[in-house]
Structures are given as structure tokens and as C-alpha cells.
C-alpha positions in Angstrom: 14.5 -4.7 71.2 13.1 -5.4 67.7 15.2 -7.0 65.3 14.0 -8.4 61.6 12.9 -11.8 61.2 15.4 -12.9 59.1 17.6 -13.1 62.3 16.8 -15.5 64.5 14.0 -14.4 67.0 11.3 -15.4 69.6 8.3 -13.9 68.2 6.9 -12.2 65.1 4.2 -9.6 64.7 1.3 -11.2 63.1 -1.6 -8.3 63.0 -1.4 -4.5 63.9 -5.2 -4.2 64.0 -5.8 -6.1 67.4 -7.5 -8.8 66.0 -5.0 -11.7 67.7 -7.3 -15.0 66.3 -5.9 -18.1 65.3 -7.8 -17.5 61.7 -5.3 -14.5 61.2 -2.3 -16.2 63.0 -3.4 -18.9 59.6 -3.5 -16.2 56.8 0.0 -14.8 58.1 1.4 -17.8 57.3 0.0 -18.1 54.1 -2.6 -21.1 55.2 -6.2 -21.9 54.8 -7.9 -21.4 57.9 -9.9 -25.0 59.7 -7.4 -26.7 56.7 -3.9 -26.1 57.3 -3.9 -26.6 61.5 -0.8 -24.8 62.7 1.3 -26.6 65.3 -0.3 -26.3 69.3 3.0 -24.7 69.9 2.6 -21.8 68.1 1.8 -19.5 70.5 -0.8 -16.2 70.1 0.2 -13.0 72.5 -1.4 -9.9 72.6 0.7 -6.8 72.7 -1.5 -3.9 74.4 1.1 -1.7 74.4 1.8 -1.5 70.6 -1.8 -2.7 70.2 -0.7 -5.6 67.8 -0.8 -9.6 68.1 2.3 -11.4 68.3 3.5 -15.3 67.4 6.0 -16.8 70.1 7.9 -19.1 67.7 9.7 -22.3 68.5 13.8 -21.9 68.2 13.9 -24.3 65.2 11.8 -22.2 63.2 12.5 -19.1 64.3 16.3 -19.8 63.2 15.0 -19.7 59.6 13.6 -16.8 59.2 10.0 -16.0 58.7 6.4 -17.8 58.7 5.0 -15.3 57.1 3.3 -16.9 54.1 5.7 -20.2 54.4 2.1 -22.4 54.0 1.7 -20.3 50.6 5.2 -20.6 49.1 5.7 -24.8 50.3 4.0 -27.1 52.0 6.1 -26.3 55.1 6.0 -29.6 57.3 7.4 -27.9 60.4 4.5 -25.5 60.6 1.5 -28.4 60.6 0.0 -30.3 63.6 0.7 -34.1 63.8 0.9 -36.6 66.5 2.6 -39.9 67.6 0.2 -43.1 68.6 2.4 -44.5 70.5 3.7 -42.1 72.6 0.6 -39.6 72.4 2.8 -36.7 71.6 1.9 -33.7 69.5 4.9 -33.0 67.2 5.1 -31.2 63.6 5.1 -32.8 60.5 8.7 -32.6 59.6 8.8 -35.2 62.5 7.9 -39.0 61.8 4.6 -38.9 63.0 1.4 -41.9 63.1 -1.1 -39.0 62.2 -1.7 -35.7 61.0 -4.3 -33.2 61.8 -6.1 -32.3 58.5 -9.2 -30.1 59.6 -9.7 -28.8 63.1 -13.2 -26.7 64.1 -14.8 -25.0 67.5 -18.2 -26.1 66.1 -19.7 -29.1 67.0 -21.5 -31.4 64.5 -18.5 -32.6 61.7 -18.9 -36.5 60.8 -17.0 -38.6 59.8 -18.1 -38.5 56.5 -17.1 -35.1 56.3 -13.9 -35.9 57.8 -13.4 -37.9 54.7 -14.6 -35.1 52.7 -11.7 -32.6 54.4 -9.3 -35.5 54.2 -9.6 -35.3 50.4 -9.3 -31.4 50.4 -6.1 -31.7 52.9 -4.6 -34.2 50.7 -5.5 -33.1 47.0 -8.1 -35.4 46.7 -6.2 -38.6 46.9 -7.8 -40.1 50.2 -9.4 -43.0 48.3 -6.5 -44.0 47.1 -4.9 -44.9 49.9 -7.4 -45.7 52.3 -5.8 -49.3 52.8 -3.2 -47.6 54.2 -5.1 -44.5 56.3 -7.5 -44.5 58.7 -9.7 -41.2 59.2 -9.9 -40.3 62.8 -12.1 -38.0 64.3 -12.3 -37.0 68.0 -14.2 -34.2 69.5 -14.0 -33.0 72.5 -16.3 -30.3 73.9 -18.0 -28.4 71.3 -14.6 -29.3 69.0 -14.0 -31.6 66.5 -10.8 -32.9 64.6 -10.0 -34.6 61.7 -6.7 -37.0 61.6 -5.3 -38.8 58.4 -3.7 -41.8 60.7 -1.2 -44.8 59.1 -2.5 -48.0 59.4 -0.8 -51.0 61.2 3.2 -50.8 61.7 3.6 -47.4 59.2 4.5 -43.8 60.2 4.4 -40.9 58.3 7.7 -39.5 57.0 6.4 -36.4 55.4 3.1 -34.2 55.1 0.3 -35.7 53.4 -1.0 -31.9 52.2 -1.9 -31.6 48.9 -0.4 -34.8 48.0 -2.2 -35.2 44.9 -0.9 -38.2 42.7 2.5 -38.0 44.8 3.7 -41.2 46.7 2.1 -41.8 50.0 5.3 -41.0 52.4 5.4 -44.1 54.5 8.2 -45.6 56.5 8.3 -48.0 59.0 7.3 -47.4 62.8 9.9 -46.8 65.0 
């Protein structure tokens, strides 16, 4: 049964073309691709028999509607990767959260100067201004590397750091 997205639903068509990549999963949503990391939960099917790629959405954001080109219209928290520290969990960013993934790439070689570099683009270019209270965190594993904006000491993130700019660094206490 197909229904409109506006209803509440499990998954959205994404491409008609067959091309079912994580790039074009991005540009649906109205992201950057290897800037705005979508949420691991976000989940890519192929559909042979319509020949188009699908998105299995969580129930909390397929409730509201849409993703299509939420990343272009807001900075939509609940679409972004972050993590907790303590417990290890990966959550979205609408969740109080220790870090948040600001570049992820299949190719190996990324520093951590350049993690600096796409810490600045994630954020609007306002990483040096609060690196007393950020650590940049990069872990690779295999030929993939990530980037993580992570609060320092007893701090969490209450909100997303993208395109932060001159705004408030949104920090709270660690639960």
C-alpha cells in the first residue's frame, strides 16, 4: 500500500533511477554529502521490483512528515549522527549527546588537521572559538575515517553544533 508522506509511514522513496547510495539518500534530504552525516539508523533498501531506492525511517520521524530536503529548510537535529561517551550509544542530535559526527569518509588518509578544517565547515567556522570547550576526535577504522566535535570535561551537547556561526555554543551539564 502506498500512502503520502505527510502520513505517518515506514519508508520513503528516495531515487527512482536505481542509484540507492548514501550520497543520494544525503541530497534527498537536502544535506551536503561527507558534511551533514545522516543518522546510522537511517536505513537504505533497494526496491527491484519498482526499480527505485527506498529510506526505512524511524517512527519519530516518520510521524512528521517528510525528510525530503529537511537538512535544506533547518538544521534538523533529529536527522544528524551523534553519540554518548558514556554510554557509547549512537543517538541523533535532538538527543543530549557528548559528541557529534561532523565529516564521515570511506577514504582513508583525513588528519586531524583536516578534521579541524571540516569542524570549522560543520560549524560555520566557529571551531576556534570554542576549542576550550571541544575536543576534535577522529577515529578511523578500516579504510574510514570520522570526524567528531566532542564536549570537554562534565558538558553535553543540548543541540546541533551545524552551522553555528556566532550562535551560543549549546552546552548543558552531563547527565
Amino acid at each position: 500500500m502506498t500512502i503520502g508522506c505527510h502520513a505517518s509511514h515506514v519508508a520513503e522513496v528516495f531515487a527512482t533511477d536505481g542509484n540507492c547510495t548514501p550520497e543520494d539518500l544525503v541530497k534527498f534530504t537536502g544535506g551536503i554529502f561527507k558534511v551533514d552525516v545522516l543518522r546510522s539508523d537511517l536505513e537504505i533498501k533497494h526496491v527491484a521490483s519498482v526499480e527505485a531506492c527506498a529510506v526505512i525511517v524511524p517512527p519519530e520521524l516518520a510521524a512528521s512528515g517528510s525528510i525530503r530536503n529537511l537538512l535544506s529548510t533547518e538544521d534538523h537535529p533529529a536527522l544528524r549522527q551523534c553519540s554518548n561517551r558514556l554510554t557509547g550509544r549512537v543517538l541523533a542530535c535532538d538527543q543530549v549527546h557528548t559528541a557529534e559526527v561532523v565529516f564521515a569518509d570511506p577514504d582513508p588518509g583525513v588528519s586531524a588537521v583536516s578534521c579541524i578544517d571540516k569542524a570549522n565547515e560543520y560549524m560555520g567556522g566557529s571551531w576556534s572559538r570554542h576549542a576550550q570547550k571541544l575536543d576534535i576526535v577522529t577515529a578511523t577504522s578500516g579504510p574510514s575515517v570520522t570526524c567528531s566535535v566532542q564536549a570537554k570535561g562534565a558538558n553535553a551537547l543540548v543541540g546541533s553544533l551545524r552551522n553555528l556561526g556566532t550562535t551560543a555554543l549549546p552546552l548543558g551539564p552531563l547527565d
